[in-house]
C-alpha positions in Angstrom: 10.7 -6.5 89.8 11.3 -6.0 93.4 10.8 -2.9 94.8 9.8 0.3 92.7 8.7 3.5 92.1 6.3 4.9 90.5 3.5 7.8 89.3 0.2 7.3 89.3 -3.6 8.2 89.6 -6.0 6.1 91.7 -8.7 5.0 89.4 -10.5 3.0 91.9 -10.4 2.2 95.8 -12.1 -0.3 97.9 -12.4 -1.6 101.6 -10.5 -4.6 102.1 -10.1 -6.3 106.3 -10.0 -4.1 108.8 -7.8 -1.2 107.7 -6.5 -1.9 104.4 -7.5 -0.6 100.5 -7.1 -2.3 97.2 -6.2 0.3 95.0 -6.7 0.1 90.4 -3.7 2.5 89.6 -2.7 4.2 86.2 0.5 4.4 86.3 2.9 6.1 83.5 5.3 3.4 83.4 3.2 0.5 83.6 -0.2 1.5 82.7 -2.9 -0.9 85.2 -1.6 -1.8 88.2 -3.1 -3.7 91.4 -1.9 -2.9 94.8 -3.1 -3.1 98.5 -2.4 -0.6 100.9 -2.0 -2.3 103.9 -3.0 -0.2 107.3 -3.9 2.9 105.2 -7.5 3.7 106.9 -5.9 3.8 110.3 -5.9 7.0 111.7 -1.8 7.3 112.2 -1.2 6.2 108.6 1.5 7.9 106.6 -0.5 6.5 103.3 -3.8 7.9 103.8 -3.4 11.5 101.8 -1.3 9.5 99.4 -3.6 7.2 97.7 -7.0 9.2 97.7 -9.3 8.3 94.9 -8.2 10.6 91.7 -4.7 11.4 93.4 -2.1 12.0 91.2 0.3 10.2 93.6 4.4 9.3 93.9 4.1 5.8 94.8 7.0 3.0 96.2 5.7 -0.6 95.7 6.9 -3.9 96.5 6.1 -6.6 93.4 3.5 -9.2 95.5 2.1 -12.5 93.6 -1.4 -10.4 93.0 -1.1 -7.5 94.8 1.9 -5.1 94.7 2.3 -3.6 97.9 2.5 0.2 98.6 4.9 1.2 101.3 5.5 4.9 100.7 3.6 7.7 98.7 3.4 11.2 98.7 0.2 12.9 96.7 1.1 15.7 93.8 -2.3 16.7 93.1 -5.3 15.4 95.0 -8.2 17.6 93.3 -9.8 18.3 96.3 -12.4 21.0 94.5 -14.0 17.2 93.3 -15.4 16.7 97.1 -17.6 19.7 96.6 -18.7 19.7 93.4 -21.3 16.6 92.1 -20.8 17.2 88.2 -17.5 17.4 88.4 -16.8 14.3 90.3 -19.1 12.6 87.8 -17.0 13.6 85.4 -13.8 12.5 87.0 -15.6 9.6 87.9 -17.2 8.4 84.1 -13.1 9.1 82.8 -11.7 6.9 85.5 -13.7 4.2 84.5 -13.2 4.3 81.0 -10.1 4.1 81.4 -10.0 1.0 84.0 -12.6 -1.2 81.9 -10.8 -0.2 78.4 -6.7 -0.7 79.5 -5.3 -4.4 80.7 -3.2 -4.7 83.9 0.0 -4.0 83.4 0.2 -2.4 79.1 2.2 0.3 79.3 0.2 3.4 77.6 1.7 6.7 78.8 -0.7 8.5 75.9 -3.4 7.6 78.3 -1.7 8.6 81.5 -1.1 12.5 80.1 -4.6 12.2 78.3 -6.1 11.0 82.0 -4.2 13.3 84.5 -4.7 16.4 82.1 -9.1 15.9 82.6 -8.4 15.8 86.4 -6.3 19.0 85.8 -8.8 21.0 83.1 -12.1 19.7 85.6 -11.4 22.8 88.0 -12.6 25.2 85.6 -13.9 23.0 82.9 -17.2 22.2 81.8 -17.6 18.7 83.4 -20.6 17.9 80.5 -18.2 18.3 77.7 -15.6 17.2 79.1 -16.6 13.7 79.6 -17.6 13.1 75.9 -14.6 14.9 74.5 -12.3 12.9 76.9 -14.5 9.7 76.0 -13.2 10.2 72.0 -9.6 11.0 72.7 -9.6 8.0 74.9 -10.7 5.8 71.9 -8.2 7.6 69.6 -5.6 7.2 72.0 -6.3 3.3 71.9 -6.7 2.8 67.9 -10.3 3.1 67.7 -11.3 6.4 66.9 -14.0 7.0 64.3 -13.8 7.9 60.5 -14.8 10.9 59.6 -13.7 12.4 56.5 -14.1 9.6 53.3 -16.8 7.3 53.3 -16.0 4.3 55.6 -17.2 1.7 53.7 -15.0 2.9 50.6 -13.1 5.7 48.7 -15.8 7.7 46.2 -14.8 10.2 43.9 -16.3 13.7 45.2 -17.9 13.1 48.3 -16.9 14.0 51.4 -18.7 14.5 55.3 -20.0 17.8 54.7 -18.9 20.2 58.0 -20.8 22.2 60.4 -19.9 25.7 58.7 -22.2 24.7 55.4 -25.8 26.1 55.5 -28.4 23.8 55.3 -26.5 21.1 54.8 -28.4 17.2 55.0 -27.9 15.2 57.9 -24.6 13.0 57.7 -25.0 9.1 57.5 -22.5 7.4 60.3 -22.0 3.6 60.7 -21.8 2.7 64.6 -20.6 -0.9 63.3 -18.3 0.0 60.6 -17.1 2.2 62.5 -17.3 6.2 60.5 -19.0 8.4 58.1 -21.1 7.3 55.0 -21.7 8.6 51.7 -25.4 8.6 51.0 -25.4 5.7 48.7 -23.9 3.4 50.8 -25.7 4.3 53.6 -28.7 2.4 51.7 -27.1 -0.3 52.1 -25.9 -0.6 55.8 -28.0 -2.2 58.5 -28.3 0.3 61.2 -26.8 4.0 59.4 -27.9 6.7 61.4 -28.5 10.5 60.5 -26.3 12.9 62.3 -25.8 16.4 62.2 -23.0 17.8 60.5 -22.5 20.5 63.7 -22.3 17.7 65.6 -19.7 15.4 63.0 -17.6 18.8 62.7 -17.4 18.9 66.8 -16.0 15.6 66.5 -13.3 16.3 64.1 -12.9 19.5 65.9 -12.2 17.6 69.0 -9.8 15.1 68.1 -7.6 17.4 66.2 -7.7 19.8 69.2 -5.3 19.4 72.6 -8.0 18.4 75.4 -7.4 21.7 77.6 -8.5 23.5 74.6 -11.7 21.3 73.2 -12.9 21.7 76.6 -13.6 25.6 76.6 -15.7 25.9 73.1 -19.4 26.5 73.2 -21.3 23.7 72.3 -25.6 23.4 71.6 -27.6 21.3 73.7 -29.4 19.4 70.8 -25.6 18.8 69.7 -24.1 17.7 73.3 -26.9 15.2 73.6 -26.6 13.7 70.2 -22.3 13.7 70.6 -22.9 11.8 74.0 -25.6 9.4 72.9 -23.3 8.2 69.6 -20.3 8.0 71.4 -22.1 5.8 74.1 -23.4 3.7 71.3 -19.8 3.7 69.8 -18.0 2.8 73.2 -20.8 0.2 74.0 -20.3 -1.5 70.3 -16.3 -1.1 70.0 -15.7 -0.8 73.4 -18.2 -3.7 75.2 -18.6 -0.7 77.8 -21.0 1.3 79.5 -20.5 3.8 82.1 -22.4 3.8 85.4 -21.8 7.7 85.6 -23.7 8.5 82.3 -27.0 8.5 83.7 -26.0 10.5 86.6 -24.5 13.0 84.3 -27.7 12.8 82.4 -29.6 13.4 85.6 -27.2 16.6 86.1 -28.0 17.9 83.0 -32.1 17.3 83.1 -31.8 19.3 86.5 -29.7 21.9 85.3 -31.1 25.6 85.6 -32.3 26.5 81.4 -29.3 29.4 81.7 -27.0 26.5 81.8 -28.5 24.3 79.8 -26.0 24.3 76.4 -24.1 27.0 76.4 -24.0 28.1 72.9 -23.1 26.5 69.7 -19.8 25.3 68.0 
């Protein structure tokens, strides 16, 4: 390819010789994409504001045999309120990751990009809690593997369906992690490892992957239900995905240390 441009966000950043980065960047164009910047922890270097971890960035690279090379950049947005704020950063940090372990080098997958660049953007003001599990199952959407929520995964059956979160009362709902999506009751019986979940909880889910991200991210969401979201889309992500995020336990930490007052804000 020669040389390029490109827009990206830095996904990852590490130390390499004396004053040079390797950089994992998302890039609209090209999805994954390796890169050095060479000199860019010197002092004098044009670089350094440029290709900041989580910068949404203007890049010019030169194609290398492993590494692409950055030689200019100028940074759009570097979300700067994420150096003083720890459960935001997690945040940031658990959605960078997903997206680095889940995408291959060079696939272009601009859904991803937008979906990525607009949880940097809603972070700010954004609950960082619900934002990583919302982003977590727009990411799998965006990649072919969201979950099935409305007929019985395992087969169509006349006159059921996954009851939602507005109906009093209502039993718990049976969800496959393997297969994948909501059961009816009878063949729930009959699949190894069908779990009970709430319907608030399987309505959130719908609710959230019908909804643009900026907007899932404001509702009002019960602690009983933001623990039970995050622990069965960890399961699913660990199953589907062969992930598991370094940053969820410190997010879980976050939470756990959390004054009561902000300890779920409400319900669905």
């Amino acid at each position: 390819m020669g040389i390029y441009k490109t827009e990206a966000i830095v996904l990852r950043s590490w130390v390499y010789g004396e004053a040079d980065r390797i950089l994992a960047l998302f890039t609209r164009e090209a999805g994954k994409v390796s890169a050095i910047a060479k000199g860019v922890r010197k002092p004098t270097s044009r670089l350094r504001g440029a290709v900041q971890l989580f910068s949404h960035t203007h890049l010019v690279l030169y194609t290398g045999k492993s590494l692409d090379i950055v030689t200019q950049g100028e940074a759009e947005e570097t979300f700067s309120f994420l150096q003083h704020d720890l459960a935001r950063l997690a945040a940031a940090s658990c959605c960078a990751e997903l997206v680095d372990r889940l995408t291959m080098e060079k696939q272009p997958a601009g859904k991803v990009f937008h979906l990525l660049l607009t949880a940097l953007r809603v972070l700010e003001k954004g609950d960082p809690e619900l934002l990583a599990p919302v982003f977590e199952l727009k990411l799998l959407a965006a990649l072919g593997y969201q979950p099935q929520l409305e007929g019985c995964v395992m087969g169509k059956h006349e006159g059921w369906q996954a009851p939602g979160p507005e109906v009093q009362e209502a039993p718990p709902v049976w969800f496959s992690i393997e297969k994948g999506g909501v059961l009816c009751p009878a063949c729930a019986v009959r699949c190894p490892g069908a779990q009970a979940v709430s319907p608030a909880t399987i309505g959130a889910l719908g609710y959230f992957l019908r909804t643009p991200l900026d907007r899932a991210v404001r509702v009002k969401i019960g602690k009983g239900s933001l623990v039970e979201l995050a622990s069965l889309l960890r399961s699913y992500l660990a199953y589907h995905g062969e992930v598991s995020v370094r940053t969820w336990d410190f997010l879980d930490a976050l939470r756990k240390s959390a004054p009561p007052s902000l300890q779920g804000l409400g319900r669905v």
